[in-house]
C-alpha positions as CSV (number, residue, x, y, z in Angstrom):
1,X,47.2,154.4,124.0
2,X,49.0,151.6,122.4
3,X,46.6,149.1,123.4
4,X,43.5,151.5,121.3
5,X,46.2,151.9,118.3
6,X,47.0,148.4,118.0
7,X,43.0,147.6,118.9
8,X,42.0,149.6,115.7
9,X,44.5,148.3,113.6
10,X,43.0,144.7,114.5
11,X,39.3,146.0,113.5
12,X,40.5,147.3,110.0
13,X,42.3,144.6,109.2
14,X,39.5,142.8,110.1
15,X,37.1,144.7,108.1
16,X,39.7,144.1,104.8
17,X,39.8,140.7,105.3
18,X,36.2,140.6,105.5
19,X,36.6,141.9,101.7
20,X,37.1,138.1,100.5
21,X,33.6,137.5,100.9
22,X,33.0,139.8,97.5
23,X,33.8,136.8,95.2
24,X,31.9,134.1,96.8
25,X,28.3,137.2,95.8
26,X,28.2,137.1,99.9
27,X,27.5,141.3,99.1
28,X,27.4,143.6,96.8
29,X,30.3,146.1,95.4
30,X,29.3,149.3,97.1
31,X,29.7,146.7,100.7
32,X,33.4,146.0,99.5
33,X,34.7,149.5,98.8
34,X,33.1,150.4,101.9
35,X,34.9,147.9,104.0
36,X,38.3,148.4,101.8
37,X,38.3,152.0,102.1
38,X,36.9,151.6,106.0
39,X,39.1,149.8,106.9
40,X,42.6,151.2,105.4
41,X,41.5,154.5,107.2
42,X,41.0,152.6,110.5
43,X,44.5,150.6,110.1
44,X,45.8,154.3,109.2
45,X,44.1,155.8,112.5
46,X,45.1,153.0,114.5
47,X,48.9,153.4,113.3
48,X,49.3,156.5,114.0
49,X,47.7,156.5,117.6
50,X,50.8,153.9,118.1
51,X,53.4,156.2,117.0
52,X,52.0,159.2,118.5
53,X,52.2,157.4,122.1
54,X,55.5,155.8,121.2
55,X,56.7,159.7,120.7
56,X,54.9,161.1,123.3
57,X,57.6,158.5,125.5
């Protein structure tokens, strides 16, 4: 379970960071609230899959 919380976090962060490209007209806005809003939910999900298996201990 922590392994699939902490793999999710990765992914969103991921998906945020891929955000930068906005400036440099790589894609378009509706692209870059899509993968800002995307990806905070998965970093959110993958957070609390991590503390539900670290209270389910």
């Amino acid at each position: 379970m922590q392994k699939l919380g902490w793999g999710l976090t990765v992914i969103g962060f991921i998906a945020i960071l891929s955000g930068v490209l906005y400036p440099l007209d790589v894609m378009d806005k509706p692209t870059f609230f899509t993968l800002l809003v995307g990806g905070a939910c998965i970093m959110f999900v993958g957070s609390m899959i991590r503390s539900f298996s670290s209270l389910k201990k």
